[in-house]
C-alpha positions as CSV (number, residue, x, y, z in Angstrom):
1,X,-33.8,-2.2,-19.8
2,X,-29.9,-2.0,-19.8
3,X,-28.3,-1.6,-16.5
4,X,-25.2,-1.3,-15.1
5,X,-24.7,-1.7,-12.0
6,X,-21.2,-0.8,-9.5
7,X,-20.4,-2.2,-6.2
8,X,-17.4,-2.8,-4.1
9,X,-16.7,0.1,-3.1
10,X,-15.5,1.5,0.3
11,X,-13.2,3.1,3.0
12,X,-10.0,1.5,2.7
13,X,-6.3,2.9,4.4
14,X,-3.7,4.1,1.8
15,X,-1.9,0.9,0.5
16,X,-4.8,-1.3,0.5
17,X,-7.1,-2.9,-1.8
18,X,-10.6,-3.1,-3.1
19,X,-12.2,-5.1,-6.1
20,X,-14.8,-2.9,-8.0
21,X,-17.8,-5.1,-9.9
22,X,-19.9,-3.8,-13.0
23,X,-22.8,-6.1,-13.5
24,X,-24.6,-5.5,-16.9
25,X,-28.1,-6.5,-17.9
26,X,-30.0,-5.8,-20.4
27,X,-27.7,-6.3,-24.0
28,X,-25.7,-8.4,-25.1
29,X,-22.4,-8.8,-22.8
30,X,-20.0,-9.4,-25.3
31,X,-21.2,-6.6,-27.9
32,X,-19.9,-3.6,-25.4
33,X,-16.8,-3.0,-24.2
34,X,-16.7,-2.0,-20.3
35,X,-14.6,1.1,-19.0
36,X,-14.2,2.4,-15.8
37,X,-14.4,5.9,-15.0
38,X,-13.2,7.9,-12.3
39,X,-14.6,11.4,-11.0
40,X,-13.0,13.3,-7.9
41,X,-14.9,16.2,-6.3
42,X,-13.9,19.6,-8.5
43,X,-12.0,17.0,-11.4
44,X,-13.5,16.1,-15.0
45,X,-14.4,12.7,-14.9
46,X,-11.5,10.4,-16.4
47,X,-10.8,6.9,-17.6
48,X,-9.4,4.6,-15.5
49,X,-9.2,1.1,-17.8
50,X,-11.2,-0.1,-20.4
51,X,-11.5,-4.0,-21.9
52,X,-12.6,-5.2,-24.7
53,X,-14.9,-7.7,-25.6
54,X,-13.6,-8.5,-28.7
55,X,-10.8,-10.3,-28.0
56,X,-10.0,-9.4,-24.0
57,X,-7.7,-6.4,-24.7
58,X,-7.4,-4.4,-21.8
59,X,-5.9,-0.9,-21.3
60,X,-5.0,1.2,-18.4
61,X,-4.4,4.8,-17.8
62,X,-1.0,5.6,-16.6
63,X,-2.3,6.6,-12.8
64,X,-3.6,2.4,-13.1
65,X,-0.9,0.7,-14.2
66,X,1.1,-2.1,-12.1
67,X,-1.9,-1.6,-9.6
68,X,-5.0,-2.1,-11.0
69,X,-6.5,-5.1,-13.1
70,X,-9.7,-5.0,-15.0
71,X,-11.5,-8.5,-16.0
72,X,-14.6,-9.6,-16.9
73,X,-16.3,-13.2,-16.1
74,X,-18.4,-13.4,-19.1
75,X,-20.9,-16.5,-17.2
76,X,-21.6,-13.5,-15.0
77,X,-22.4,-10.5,-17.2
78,X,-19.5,-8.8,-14.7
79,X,-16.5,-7.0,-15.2
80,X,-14.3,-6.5,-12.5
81,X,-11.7,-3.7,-11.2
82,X,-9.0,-5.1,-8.5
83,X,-7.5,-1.7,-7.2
84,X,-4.4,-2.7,-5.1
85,X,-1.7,-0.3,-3.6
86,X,-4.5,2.5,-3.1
87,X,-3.7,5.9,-2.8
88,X,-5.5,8.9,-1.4
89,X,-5.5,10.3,-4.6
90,X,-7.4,7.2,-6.3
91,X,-10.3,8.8,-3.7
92,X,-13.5,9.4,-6.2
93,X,-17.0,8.2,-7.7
94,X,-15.5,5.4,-9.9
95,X,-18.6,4.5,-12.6
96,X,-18.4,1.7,-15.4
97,X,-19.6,2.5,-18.6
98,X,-20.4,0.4,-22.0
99,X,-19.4,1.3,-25.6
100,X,-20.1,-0.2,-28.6
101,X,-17.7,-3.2,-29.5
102,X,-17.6,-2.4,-33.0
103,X,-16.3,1.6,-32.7
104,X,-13.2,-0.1,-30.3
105,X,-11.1,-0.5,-33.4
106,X,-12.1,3.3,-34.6
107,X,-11.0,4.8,-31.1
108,X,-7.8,6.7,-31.5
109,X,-4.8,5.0,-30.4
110,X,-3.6,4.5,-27.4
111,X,-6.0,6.7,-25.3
112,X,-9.3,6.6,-27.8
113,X,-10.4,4.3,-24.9
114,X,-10.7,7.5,-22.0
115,X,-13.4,9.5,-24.5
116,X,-16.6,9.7,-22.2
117,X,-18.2,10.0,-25.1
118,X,-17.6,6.9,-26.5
119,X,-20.0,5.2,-24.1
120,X,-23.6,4.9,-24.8
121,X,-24.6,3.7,-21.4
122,X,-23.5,4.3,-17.5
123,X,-23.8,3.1,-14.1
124,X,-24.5,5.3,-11.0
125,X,-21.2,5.1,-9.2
126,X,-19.7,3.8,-6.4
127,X,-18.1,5.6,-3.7
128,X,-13.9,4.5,-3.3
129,X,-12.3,6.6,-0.4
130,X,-8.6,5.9,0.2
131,X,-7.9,7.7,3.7
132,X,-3.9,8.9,4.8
């Protein structure tokens, strides 16, 4: 049964930090790339950063960059999400998902990465709230 499971999330105060972990059972770590997803209450879900398996490439959506950093720790089945510098607009359900490794090269470049519908399987979400 594939499984992706999110933890790490939290309550944090705005500037602070939090590190997000996707653990994935269930296929074959390194033939799925691993995005994070973001949904705030009332917003369309929306990619966060995505890396891939392939060969570690990593890619962030403008919102991410300079304060985020995505990883993975292959011995572990895990990628992780270090969210520094939080705002109170980073406040949502933030989910990991896996796509196929082989469509990564297909994906429209540079934002291919952010299509939901990329990703075959999900996680339930973890909770992030970044208070004022």
């Amino acid at each position: 049964e594939v499984q992706l499971v999110e933890s790490g999330g939290g309550l944090v105060q705005a500037g602070g930090s939090l590190r997000l972990s996707c653990a994935a059972s269930g296929f074959t770590f390194g033939d799925y790339a691993i995005g994070w997803f973001r949904q705030a209450p009332g917003k369309e879900r929306e990619g966060v950063s995505c890396i891939s398996r392939s060969d570690d490439a990593t890619y962030y959506a403008d919102s991410a960059k300079g304060r985020f950093t995505i990883s993975s720790d292959n011995a572990k089945n895990t990628v992780y999400l270090q969210m520094n510098s939080l705002k109170p607009e980073d406040t949502a359900v933030y989910y990991c998902a896996a796509a196929p490794q082989h469509s990564v090269p297909t994906w429209p470049q540079p934002y291919g990465w952010r299509d939901r519908y990329e990703y075959d399987y999900w996680g339930q979400g973890t909770q992030v709230t970044v208070s004022s």
